[in-house]
C-alpha positions in Angstrom: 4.7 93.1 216.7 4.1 96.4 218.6 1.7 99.0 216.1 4.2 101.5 216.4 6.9 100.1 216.4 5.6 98.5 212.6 4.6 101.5 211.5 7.9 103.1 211.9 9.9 99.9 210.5 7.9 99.9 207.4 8.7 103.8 206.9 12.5 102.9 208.0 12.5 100.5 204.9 10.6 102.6 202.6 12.9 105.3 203.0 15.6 102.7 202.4 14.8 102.2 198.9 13.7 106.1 198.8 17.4 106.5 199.1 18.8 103.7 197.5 17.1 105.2 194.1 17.8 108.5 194.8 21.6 107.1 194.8 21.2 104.9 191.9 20.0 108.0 190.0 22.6 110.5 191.3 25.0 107.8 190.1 23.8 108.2 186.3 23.0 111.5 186.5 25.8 111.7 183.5 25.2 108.0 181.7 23.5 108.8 178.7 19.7 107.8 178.2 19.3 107.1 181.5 15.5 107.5 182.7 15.6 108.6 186.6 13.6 106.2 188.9 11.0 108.1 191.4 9.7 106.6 194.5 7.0 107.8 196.2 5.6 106.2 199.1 1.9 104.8 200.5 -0.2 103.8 203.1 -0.2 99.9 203.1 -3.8 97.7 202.4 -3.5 97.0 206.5 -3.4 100.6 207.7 -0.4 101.2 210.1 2.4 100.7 207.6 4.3 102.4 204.4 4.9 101.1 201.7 7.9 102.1 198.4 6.4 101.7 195.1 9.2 102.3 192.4 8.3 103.7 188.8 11.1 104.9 185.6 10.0 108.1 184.6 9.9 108.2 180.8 9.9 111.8 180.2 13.7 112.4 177.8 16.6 114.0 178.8 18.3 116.7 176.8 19.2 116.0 173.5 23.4 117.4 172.8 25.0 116.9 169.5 27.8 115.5 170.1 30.9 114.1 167.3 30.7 110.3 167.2 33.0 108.1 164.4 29.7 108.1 162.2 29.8 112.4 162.5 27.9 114.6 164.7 24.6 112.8 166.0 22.0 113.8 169.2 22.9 112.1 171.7 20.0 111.7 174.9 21.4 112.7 178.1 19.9 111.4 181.1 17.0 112.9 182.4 18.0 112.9 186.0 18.3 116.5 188.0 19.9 117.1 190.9 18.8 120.2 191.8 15.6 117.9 192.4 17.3 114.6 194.0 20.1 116.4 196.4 16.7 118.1 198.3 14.7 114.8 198.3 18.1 113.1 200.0 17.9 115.7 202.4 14.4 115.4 203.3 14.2 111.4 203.6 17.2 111.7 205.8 15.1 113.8 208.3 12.0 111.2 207.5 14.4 108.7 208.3 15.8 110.3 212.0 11.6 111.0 212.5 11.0 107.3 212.0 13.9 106.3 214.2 13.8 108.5 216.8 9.6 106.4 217.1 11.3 103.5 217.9 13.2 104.9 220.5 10.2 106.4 222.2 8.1 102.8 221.9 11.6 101.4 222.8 10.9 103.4 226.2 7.7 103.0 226.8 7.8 99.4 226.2 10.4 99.2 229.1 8.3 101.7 231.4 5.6 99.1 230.9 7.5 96.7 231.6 8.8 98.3 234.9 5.7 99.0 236.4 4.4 95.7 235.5 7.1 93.7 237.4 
């Protein structure tokens, strides 16, 4: 396969579970004792490519008394923010467009190759 073309399909499925977890989180931001799950991405053992590595981030969520049948107990909230996942959506959309819009471009030059070549 094509270096460039690698490289930006590794990033376009990195981002893919980027946004998948960001989703998954945004989902629960109101399911109590849910931990959010951050991905963070990294250059792959064979340089060229990106790689998602996925870890639950233990820190708690806000503790609210709340009235349950056995009286009033605290209750841990999730610990997800989305005044911290709605920005991180935004940006790996535009990481997303960047990596697309390099497939395009070795798309063309591929078939300007291949042009001059026949």
């Amino acid at each position: 396969m094509v270096s460039g073309i690698h490289s930006a399909l590794s990033g376009l499925l990195a981002l893919q579970k980027k946004t998948a977890a960001t989703a998954h989180n945004t989902a629960n931001v109101n399911t109590d004792g849910y931990k959010k799950v951050r991905v963070t991405l990294a250059e792959t053992t064979p340089p060229g490519g990106v790689e998602a590595r996925a870890e639950v981030v233990a820190t708690p969520g806000p503790l609210v008394q709340e009235q349950t049948a056995a009286g009033p107990e605290l209750v841990e909230k999730s610990n997800v923010d989305l005044a911290e996942e709605l920005p991180n959506l935004m940006l790996s959309r535009r990481y997303y467009q960047a990596n697309l819009k390099v497939v395009q471009t070795e798309d063309e030059r591929l078939g300007s190759l291949l042009d001059i070549k026949s």
